[in-house]
C-alpha positions as CSV (number, residue, x, y, z in Angstrom):
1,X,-0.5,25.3,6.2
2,X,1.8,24.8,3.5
3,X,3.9,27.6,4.4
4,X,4.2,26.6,8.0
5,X,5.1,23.1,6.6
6,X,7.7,23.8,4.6
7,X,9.2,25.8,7.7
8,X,9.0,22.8,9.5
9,X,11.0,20.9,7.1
10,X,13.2,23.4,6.5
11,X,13.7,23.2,10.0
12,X,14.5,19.2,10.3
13,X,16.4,19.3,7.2
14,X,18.9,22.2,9.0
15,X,19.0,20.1,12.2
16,X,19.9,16.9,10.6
17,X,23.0,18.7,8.4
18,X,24.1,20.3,11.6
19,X,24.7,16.6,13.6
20,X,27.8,14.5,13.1
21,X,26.0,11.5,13.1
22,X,22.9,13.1,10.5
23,X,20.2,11.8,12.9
24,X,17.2,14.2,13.7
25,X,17.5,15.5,17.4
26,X,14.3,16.3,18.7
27,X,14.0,19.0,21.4
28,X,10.7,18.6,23.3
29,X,9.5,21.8,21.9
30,X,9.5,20.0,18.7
31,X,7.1,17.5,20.6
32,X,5.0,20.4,21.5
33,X,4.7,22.7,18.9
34,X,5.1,19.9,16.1
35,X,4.2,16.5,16.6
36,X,1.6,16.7,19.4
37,X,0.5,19.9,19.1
38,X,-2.9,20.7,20.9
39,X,-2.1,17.3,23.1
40,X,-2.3,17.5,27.3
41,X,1.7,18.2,28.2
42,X,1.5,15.4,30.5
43,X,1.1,13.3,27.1
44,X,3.8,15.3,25.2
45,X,6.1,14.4,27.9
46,X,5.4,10.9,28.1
47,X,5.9,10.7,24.4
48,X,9.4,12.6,24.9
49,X,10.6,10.9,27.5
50,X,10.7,7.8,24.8
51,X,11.6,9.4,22.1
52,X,15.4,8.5,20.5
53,X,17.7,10.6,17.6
54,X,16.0,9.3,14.3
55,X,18.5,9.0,11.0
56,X,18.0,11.6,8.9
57,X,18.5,10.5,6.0
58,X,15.3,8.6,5.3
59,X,13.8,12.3,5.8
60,X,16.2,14.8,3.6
61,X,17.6,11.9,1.1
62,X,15.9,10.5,-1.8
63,X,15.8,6.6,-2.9
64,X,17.2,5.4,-5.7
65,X,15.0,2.5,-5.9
66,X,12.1,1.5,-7.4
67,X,8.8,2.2,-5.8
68,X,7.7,-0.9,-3.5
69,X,4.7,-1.2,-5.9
70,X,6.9,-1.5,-9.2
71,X,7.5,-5.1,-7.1
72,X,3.9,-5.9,-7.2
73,X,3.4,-5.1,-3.8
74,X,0.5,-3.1,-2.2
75,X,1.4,0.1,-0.6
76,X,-0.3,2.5,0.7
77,X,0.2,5.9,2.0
78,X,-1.7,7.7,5.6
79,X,-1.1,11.2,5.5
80,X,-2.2,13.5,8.5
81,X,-4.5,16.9,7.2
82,X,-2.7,18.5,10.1
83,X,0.8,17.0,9.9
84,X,3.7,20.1,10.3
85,X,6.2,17.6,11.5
86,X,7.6,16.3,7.9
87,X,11.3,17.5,6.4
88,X,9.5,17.4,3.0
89,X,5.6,16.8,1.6
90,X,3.9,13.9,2.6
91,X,3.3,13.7,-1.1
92,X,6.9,12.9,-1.9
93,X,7.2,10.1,1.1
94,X,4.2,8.5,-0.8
95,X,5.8,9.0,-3.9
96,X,8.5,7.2,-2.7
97,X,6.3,3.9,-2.5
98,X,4.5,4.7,-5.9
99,X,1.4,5.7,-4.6
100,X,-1.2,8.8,-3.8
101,X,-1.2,9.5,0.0
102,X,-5.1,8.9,1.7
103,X,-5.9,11.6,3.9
104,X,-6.8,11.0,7.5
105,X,-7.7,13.9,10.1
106,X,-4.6,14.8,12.8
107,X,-1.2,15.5,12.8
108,X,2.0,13.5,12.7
109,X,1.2,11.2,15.6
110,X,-2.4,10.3,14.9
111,X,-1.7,6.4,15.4
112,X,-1.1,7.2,18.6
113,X,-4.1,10.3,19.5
114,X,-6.7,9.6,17.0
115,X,-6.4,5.7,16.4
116,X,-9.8,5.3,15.7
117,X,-9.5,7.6,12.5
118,X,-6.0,6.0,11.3
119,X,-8.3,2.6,11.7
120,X,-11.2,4.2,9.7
121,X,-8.7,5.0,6.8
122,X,-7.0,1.4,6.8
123,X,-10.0,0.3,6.3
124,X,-11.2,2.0,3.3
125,X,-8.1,1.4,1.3
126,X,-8.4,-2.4,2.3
């Protein structure tokens, strides 16, 4: 898995450089083979059909800020066991807001396929 994701952001990260604008294209085998792998194709469509060039930056760049909790704010992290679809580690996104990722079964879009398990992790860290 961790090879495979790495590929993946390997992938993203090449895309983004290779636009004008920097924004993430996102073919629909990316919808597919990525973000809703294992879905029905009538959903990965849908989902397609909606979907808009993302900047890239907040993917490839780091922050040169503070973490969100250095504020005193709570932050937390929901990280998919099966998510392929990020330019780098989950890890370092939650790094990014100062805090350990909590692991949730699916992939990247598991808000939108498994909502009852994104739920079930909300509410353990609450």
């Amino acid at each position: 898995m961790a090879e495979e994701n790495e590929a993946q952001g390997a992938l993203i990260r090449q895309s983004v450089a290779a636009t004008p604008d920097g924004t993430v294209p996102l073919p629909l085998e990316a919808v597919r083979y990525g973000l809703m792998r294992g879905e029905p194709t009538q959903l990965q469509d849908f989902v397609f059909g909606l979907t808009l060039p993302q900047p890239g930056g907040y993917m490839t760049d780091a922050l040169d800020v503070p973490p969100v909790t250095a504020a005193g704010l709570d932050a937390f992290y929901i990280l998919g066991t099966d998510d392929t679809s990020l330019a780098r580690p989950g890890t370092e996104f939650a790094a990014r807001l100062g805090v350990e990722p909590r692991m949730a079964p699916g992939g990247h879009m598991a808000l939108l396929n498994h909502p009852e398990d994104i739920a079930a992790a909300l509410l353990e860290l609450l």
